[in-house]
N, C-alpha and C positions, 0 to 999 in steps of 0.2 A: 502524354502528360495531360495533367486535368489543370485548367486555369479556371480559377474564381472570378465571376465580374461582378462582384460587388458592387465596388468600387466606382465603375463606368456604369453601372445600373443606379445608385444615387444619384450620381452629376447628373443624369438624363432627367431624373424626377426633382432635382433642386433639392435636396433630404440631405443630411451628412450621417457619420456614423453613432453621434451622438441619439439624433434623433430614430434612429433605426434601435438603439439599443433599449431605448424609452418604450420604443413600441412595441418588441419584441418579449421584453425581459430578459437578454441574452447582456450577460455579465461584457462590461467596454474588452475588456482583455480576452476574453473568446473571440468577440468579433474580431478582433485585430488578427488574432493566429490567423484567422479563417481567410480574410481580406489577404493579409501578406503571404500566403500560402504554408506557412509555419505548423500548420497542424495535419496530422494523418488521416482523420477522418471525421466525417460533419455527419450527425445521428439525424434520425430521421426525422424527429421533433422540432429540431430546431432545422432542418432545413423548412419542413412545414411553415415554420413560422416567420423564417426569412422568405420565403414565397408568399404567404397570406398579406404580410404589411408591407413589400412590395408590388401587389398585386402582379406578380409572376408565374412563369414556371419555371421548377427547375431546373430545365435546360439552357433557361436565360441567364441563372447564376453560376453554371458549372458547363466548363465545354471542352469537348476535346481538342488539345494542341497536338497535331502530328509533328514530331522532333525530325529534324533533318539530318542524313546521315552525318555530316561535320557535328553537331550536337553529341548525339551517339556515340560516335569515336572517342571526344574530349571526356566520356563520362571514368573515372577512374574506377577501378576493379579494387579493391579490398585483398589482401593477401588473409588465406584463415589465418586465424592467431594460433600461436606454439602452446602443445600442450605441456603443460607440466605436468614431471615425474613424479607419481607417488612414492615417499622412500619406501627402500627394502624392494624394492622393485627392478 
């Protein structure tokens, strides 16, 4: 699993996410996906540029969580869904 430190990379520099979005140009509601983990993927531009006005790198914003097998197990499996018949079929 990928955790975003945003969040704990602000609080370090004293910034919130107001100020990051000023600086950025990154719309307040992207950042928030991005921070609360709600989004599928951060493009390259705009990780660029939450790196530049944090003076970071990207490994500092994005890190790997190794999930522990109790994690793992609890994750639920999705049954396919039933196909429906075409008539005449």
């Amino acid at each position: 699993m990928i955790k975003v430190r945003l969040d704990e990379i602000l609080e370090q520099k004293g910034r919130s996410a107001y100020w990051l979005s000023q600086e950025t140009g990154i719309n307040q509601g992207v950042l928030w996906k991005i921070r609360h983990g709600k989004t599928g993927a951060i493009s390259f531009d705009i990780l660029d540029r939450l790196t530049d006005a944090l003076e970071c790198e990207p490994g500092d914003i994005l890190v790997k969580v190794r999930a522990s097998k109790a994690q793992i197990s609890r994750k639920t499996v999705r049954a396919p869904a039933k196909r429906r018949r075409l008539k005449g079929k």
